[in-house]
C-alpha positions in Angstrom: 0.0 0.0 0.0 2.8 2.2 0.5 3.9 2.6 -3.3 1.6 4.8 -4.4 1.4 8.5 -5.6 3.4 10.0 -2.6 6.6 7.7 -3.0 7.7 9.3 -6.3 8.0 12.9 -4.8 11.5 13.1 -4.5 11.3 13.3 -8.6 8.3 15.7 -8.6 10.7 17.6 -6.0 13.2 18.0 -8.8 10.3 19.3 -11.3 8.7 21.6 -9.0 11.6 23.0 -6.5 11.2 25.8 -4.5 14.3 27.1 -3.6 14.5 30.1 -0.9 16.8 32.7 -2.6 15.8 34.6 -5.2 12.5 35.2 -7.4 13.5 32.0 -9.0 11.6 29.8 -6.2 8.2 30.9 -8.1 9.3 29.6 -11.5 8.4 26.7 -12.1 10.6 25.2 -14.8 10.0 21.7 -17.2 13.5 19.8 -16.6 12.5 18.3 -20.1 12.3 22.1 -22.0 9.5 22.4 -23.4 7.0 25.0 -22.4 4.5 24.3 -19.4 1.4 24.3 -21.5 2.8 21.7 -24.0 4.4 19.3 -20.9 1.5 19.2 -18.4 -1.3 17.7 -21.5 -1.0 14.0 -19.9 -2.6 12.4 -17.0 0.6 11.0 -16.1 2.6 14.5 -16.0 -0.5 16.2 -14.7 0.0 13.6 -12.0 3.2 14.6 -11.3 2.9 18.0 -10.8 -0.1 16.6 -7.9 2.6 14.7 -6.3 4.8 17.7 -5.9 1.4 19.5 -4.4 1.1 16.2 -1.7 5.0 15.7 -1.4 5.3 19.0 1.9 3.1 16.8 3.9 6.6 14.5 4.9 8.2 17.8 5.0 8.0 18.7 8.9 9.6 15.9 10.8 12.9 17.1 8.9 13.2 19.7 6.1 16.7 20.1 6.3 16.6 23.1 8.7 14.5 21.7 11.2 12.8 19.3 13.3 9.0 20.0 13.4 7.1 17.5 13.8 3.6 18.0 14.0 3.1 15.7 16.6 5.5 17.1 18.7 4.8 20.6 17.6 0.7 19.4 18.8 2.4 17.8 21.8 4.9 20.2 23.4 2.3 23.1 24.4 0.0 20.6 25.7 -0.1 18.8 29.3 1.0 14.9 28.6 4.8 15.3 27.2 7.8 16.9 28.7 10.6 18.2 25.2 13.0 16.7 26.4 16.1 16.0 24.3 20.0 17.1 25.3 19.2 20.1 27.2 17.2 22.8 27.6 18.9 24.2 24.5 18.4 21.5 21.9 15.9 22.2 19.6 15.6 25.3 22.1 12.1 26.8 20.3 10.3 23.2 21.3 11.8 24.4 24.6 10.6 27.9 24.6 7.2 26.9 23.1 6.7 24.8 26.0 6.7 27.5 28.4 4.7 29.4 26.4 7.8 32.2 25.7 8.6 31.7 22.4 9.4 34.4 20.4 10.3 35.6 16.5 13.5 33.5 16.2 12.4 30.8 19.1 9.1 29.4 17.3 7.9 27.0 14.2 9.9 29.0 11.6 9.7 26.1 9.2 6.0 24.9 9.1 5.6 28.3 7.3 7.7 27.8 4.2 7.3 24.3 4.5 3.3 24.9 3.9 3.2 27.8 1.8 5.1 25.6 -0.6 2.3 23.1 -0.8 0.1 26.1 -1.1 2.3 27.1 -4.3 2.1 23.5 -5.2 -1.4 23.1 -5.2 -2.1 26.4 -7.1 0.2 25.5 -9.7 -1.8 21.6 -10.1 -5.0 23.8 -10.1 -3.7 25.6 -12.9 -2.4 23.3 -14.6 -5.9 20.9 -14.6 -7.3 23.6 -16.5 -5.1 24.0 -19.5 -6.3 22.0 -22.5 -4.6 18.3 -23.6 -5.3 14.9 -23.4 -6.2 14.1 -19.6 -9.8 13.0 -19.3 -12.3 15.5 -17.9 -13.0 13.2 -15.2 -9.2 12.9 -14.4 -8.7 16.9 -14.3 -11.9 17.4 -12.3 -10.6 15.3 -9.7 -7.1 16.6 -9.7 -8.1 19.9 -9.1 -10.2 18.8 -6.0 -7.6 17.2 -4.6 -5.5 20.0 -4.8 -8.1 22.6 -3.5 -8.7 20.7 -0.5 -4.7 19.8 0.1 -4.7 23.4 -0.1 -7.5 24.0 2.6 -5.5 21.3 4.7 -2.4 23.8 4.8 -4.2 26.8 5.5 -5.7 24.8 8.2 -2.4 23.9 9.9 -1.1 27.4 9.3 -4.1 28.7 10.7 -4.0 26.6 13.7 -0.4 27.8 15.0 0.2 31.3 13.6 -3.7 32.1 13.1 -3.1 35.6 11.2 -1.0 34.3 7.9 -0.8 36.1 4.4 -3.9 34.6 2.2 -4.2 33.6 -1.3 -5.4 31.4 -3.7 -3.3 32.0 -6.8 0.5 32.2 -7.2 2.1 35.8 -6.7 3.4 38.4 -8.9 6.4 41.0 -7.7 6.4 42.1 -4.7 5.4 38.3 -3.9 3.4 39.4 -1.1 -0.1 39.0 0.0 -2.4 40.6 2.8 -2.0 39.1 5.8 -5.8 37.8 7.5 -6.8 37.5 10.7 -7.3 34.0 12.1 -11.5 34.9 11.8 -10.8 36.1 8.3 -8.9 33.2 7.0 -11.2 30.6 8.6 -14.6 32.6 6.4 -12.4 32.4 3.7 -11.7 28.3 4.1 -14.9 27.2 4.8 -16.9 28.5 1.7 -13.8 27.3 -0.3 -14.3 23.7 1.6 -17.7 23.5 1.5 -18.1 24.0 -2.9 -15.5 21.0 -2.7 -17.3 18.8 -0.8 -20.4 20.2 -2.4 -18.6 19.0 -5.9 -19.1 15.1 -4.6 -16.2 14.6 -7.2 -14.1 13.0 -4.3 -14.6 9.3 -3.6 -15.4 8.7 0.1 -12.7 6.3 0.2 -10.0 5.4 -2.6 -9.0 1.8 -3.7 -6.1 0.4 -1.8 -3.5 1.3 -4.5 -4.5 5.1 -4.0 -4.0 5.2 -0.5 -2.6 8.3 0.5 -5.0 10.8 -1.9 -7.5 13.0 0.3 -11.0 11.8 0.4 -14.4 12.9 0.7 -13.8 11.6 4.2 -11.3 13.5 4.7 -13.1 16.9 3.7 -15.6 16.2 6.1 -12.9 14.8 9.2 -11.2 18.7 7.8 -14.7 20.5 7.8 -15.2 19.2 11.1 -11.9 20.2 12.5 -12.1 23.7 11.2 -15.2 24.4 12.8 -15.2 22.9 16.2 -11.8 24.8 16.9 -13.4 27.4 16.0 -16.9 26.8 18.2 -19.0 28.0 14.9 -22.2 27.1 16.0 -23.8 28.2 12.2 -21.9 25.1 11.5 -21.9 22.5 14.1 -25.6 20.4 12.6 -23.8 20.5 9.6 -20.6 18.7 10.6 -22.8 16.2 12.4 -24.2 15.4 9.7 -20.7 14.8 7.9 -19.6 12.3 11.1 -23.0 10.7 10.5 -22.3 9.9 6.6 -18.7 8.7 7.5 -20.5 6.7 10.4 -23.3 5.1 8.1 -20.7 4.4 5.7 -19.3 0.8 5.1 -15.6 1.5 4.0 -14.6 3.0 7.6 -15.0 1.0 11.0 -13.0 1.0 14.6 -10.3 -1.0 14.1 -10.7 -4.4 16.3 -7.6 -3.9 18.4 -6.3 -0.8 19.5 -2.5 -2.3 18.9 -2.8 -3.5 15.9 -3.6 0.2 14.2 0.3 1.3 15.1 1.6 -1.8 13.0 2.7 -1.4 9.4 -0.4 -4.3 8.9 -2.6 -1.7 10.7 -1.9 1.1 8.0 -4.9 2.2 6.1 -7.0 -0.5 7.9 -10.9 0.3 8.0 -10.2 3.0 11.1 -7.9 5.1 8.9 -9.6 8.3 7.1 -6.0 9.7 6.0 -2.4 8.9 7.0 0.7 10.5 5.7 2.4 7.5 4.0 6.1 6.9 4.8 8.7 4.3 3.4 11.8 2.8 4.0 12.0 1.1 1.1 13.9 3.0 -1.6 14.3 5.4 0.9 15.7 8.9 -0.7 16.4 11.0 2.3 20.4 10.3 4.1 22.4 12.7 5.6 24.0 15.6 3.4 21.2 15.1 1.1 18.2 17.3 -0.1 16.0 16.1 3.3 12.8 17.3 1.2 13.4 13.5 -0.5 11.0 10.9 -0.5 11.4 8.5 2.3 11.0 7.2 5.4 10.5 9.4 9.0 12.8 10.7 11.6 9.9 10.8 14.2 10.6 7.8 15.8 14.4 8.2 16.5 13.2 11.9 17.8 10.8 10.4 20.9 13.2 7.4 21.6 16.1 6.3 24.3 19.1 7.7 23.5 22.4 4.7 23.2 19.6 1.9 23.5 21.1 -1.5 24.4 18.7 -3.6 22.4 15.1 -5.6 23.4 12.0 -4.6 22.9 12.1 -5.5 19.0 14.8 -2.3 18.7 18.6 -3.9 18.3 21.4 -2.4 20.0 23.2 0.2 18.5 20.6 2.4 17.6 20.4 5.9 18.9 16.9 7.5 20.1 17.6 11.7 20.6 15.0 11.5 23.6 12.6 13.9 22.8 9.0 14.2 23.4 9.4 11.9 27.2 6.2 11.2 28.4 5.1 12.2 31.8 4.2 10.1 34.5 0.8 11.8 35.5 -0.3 11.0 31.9 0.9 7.1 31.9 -1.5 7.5 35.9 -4.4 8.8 33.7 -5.1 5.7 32.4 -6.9 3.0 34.1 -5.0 -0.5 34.6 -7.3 -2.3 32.4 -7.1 0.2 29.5 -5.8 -1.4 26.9 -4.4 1.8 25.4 -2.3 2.8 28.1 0.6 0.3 27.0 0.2 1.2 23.6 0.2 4.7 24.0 3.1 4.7 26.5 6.1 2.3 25.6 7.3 2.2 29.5 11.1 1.2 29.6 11.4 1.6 33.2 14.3 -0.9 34.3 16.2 -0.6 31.0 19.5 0.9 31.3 20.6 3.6 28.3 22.2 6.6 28.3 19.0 9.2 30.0 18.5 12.4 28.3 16.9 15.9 30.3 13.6 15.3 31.2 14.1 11.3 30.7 11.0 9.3 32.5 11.8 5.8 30.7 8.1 6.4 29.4 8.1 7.4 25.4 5.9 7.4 22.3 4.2 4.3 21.9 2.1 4.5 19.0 5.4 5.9 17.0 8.2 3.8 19.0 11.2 2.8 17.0 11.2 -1.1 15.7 14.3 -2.8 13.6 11.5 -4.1 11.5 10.0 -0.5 10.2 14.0 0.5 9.0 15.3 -2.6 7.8 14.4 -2.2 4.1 16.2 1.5 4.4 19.3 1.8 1.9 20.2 5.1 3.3 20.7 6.5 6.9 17.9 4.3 8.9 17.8 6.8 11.6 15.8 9.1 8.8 13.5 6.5 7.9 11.3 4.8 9.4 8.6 3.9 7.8 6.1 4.5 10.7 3.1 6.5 8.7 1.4 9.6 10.5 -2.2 8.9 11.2 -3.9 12.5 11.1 -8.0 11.0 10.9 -9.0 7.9 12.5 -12.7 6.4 12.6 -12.5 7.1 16.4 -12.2 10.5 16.1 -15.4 10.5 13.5 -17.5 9.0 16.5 -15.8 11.0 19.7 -16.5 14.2 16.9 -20.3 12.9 16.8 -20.7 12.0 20.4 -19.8 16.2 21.2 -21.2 17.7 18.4 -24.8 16.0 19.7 -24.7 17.8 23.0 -22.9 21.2 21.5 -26.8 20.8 19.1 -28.9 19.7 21.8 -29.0 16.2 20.7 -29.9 12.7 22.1 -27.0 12.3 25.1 -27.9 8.8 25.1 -26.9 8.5 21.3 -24.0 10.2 22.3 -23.2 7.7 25.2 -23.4 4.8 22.2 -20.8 6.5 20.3 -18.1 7.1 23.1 -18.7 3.8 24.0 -18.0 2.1 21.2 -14.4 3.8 21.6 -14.1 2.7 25.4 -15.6 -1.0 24.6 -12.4 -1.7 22.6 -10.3 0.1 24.7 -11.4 -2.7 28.1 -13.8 -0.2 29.9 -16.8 -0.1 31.2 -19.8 1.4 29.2 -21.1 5.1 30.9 -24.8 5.7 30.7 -24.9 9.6 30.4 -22.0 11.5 28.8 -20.9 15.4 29.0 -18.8 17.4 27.7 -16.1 16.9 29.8 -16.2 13.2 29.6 -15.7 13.5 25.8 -13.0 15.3 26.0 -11.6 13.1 28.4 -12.0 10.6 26.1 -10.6 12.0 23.2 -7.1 12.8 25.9 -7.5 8.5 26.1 -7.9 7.9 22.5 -5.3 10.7 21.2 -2.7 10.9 23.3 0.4 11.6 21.5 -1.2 12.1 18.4 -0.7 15.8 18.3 -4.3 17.3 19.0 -4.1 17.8 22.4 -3.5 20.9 22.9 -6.1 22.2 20.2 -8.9 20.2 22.1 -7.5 22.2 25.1 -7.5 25.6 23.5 -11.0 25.3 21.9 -12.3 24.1 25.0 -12.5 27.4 26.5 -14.7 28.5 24.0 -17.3 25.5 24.8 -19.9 26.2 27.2 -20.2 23.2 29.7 -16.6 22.1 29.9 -15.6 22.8 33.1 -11.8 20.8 33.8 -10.4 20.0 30.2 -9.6 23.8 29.8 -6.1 25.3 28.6 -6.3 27.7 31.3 -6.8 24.9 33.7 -4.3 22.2 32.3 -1.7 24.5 31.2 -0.3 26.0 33.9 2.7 25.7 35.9 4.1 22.1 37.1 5.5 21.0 40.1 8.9 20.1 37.9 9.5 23.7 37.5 9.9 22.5 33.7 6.8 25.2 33.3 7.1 28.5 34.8 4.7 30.6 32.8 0.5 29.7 32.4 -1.2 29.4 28.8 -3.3 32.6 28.7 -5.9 33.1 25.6 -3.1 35.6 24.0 -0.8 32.4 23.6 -3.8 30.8 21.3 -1.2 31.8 18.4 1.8 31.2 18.5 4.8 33.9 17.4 5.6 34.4 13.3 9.4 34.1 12.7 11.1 36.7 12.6 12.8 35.8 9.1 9.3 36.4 7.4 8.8 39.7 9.5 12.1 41.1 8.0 11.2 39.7 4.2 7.3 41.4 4.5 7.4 44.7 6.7 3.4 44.4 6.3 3.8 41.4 8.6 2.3 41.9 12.1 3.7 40.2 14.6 0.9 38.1 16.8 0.8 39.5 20.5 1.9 36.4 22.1 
């Protein structure tokens, strides 16, 4: 299932590079020589420039300049993970994030080139899906959905951590700038934009097994409902119901039987999985000294792992985890013994013997842990590439969504109760009878932990009426550790611009974090 569209983006890389230093990086140039309008006729060229538009979703974990993952980028302002790593100065931004003092040259500089090139990317496949050749109409249609809503998906993460961004929806002329929105104004720009694609039904609800990795109709509404329950739009909450419902009522997409089993590589794109980022160690591109922005496998894994680990576990000797991301002991206490997440979720090497890093627990990832199995194929450095895919949509989720979008619309809490139990049923646990709000958030901390939405559920919370404990401003606060010193307030929702794009964009504002 892995060789499919996103594995050949280290060659669609070459056709569509961005490169950072001059006007050239919005040129997009045919390596072949022949114009644009005579090269992209083909559904197989078309579908290489869509490649390039998909390939900045493996960017993150390691572009080259930095380590961003979006799980730990989703897991360092929340309440479940300590940064870890060396010291307080490695990777010093996770650091500074953490304590919720980050600044213009301590934040996620590279999420924002590393997304406003898929942005480029996707208005360029756009484009291109409209220029006359030989591609069917049916093929172009649904190219240029794909890339509208890979484009939405950017914004969305964009939106998420820097809320006021620069907006548009085709490619730049000088001065290669574009006015910057606020958060409100980018999200009533998004939603019309997702709603004509979903509208457009062109989007199967699931693709065949050899297209894994493409965006879905599923996926439009997991993304619909995203977008509008972080940003507690009641307009739009019946509406993304009814989405969860369709994906619910829906035959391709079921819970997974067990839990484990969805972290395997046999797990990937089971009948839980709405969209996962697809990763490879096979034919691996990406090594050391080498254009990181390669096809390949993911660093992710040797980031949240033991550093000088002395084999066992399924993880030989020799290998060489960088420690971040340790997990804290209150969250591996949250769960209940008989949760069968918990030792999924937390891989608990207490009595192990490596070489501890600061903030070390001997509790890490689980769901991402490093195995000898998911590198062994790797021709290149194997500490870049595991082939450990990112889940970003699970069934779960769709039902948990349900079960709080019901009582946010006055729906039947009972029907509710049904969906959050099918999630604790395979989980070990009892059933509950009445659910609130709280108690689906809870459940979601359960489900997701270490799956980077944490702190999101945390930071829309304040916005819901009836959650009283699963708050920001009650979770992130100071700990006990003195690891945390400062207290999430609602001017932290955004997190700081870099100061590298202030300089290139005077019109920039800088957010008031």
């Amino acid at each position: 299932m892995k060789k499919h569209i996103i594995i050949i983006a280290g060659f669609c890389a070459a056709v569509l590079m961005l490169a950072s230093c001059s006007d050239e990086f919005l040129e997009v140039k045919n390596p072949t020589g022949e114009p644009l309008e005579e090269y992209y006729t083909t559904e197989e060229t078309l579908n290489e420039a869509l490649t390039s538009a998909y390939a900045p979703l493996h960017w993150p974990d390691w572009d080259g300049t930095a380590y961003n993952d979006l799980t730990v980028d989703g897991e360092i302002m929340g309440d479940d993970f300590w940064v870890g790593g060396a010291n307080a100065t490695d990777n010093e931004h996770w650091h500074k994030l953490f304590n919720f003092e980050g600044n213009g040259n301590q934040t996620l500089a590279t999420l924002w080139g590393d997304f406003y090139s898929g942005i480029k990317r996707c208005n360029d496949a756009i484009k291109y899906a409209g220029w006359p050749g030989k591609a069917s109409d049916n093929f172009r249609r649904s190219m240029e959905m794909q890339a509208r809503l890979l484009r939405v998906y950017y914004y969305n993460i964009l939106w998420h951590y820097y809320g006021n961004v620069p907006f548009y929806l085709e490619n730049l002329a000088l001065p290669y700038t574009a006015p910057q929105l606020t958060a409100d104004e980018i999200y009533n720009q998004l939603l019309p934009e997702l709603e004509e694609i979903i509208a457009s039904n062109v989007l199967p609800m699931r693709w065949e097994a050899a297209e894994s990795g493409r965006v879905s109709q599923a996926f439009a509404y997991m993304l619909y409902a995203e977008m509008v329950m972080y940003q507690n739009d009641a307009a739009r909450l019946p509406q993304a119901l009814k989405y969860m419902k369709q994906i619910i009522g829906d035959s391709s997409y079921s819970l997974n039987p067990d839990f484990a089993d969805l972290w395997s590589e046999n797990g990937e794109w089971c009948s839980e999985s709405i969209f996962e980022i697809n990763y490879n160690d096979d034919q691996a591109q990406r090594d050391w000294g080498d254009a990181a922005i390669n096809a390949g496998g993911t660093v992710f894994p040797t980031l949240c792992s033991p550093n000088s680990w002395g084999g066992g576990e399924g993880w030989d000797s020799g290998n060489d985890g960088w420690g971040f991301l340790p997990v804290k002991l209150e969250t591996y206490n949250m769960y209940a013994e008989n949760d069968k997440r918990r030792d999924v979720t937390i891989w608990d090497v207490r009595g192990y013997t490596y070489t501890e890093r600061y903030q070390d627990t001997h509790l890490w990832h689980g769901k991402y842990r490093p195995q000898s199995a998911n590198n062994k194929d790797c021709p290149t450095s194997k500490n870049l590439n595991y082939n450990n895919n990112k889940r970003i949509y699970r069934y779960a989720e769709t039902l948990l969504n349900a079960a709080e979008l019901l009582l946010e619309t006055g729906g039947s809490a009972s029907e509710a109760a049904g969906y959050v139990n099918e999630v604790r049923a395979r989980a070990g646990l009892e059933a509950l009878t009445n659910v609130t709000l709280d108690d689906i958030l809870n459940e979601r901390h359960l489900e997701f932990c270490g799956e980077g939405k944490r702190y999101f559920d945390l930071v829309r919370a304040e916005g819901i009426s009836g959650v009283t404990t699963e708050k920001a401003t009650v979770k992130l606060v100071p700990d006990t550790y003195g690891y945390r010193t400062n207290s999430w307030t609602p001017s932290k929702k955004h997190i700081p611009l870099a100061q590298s794009e202030l300089d290139a964009d005077p019109t920039l504002v800088q957010n008031n974090y």
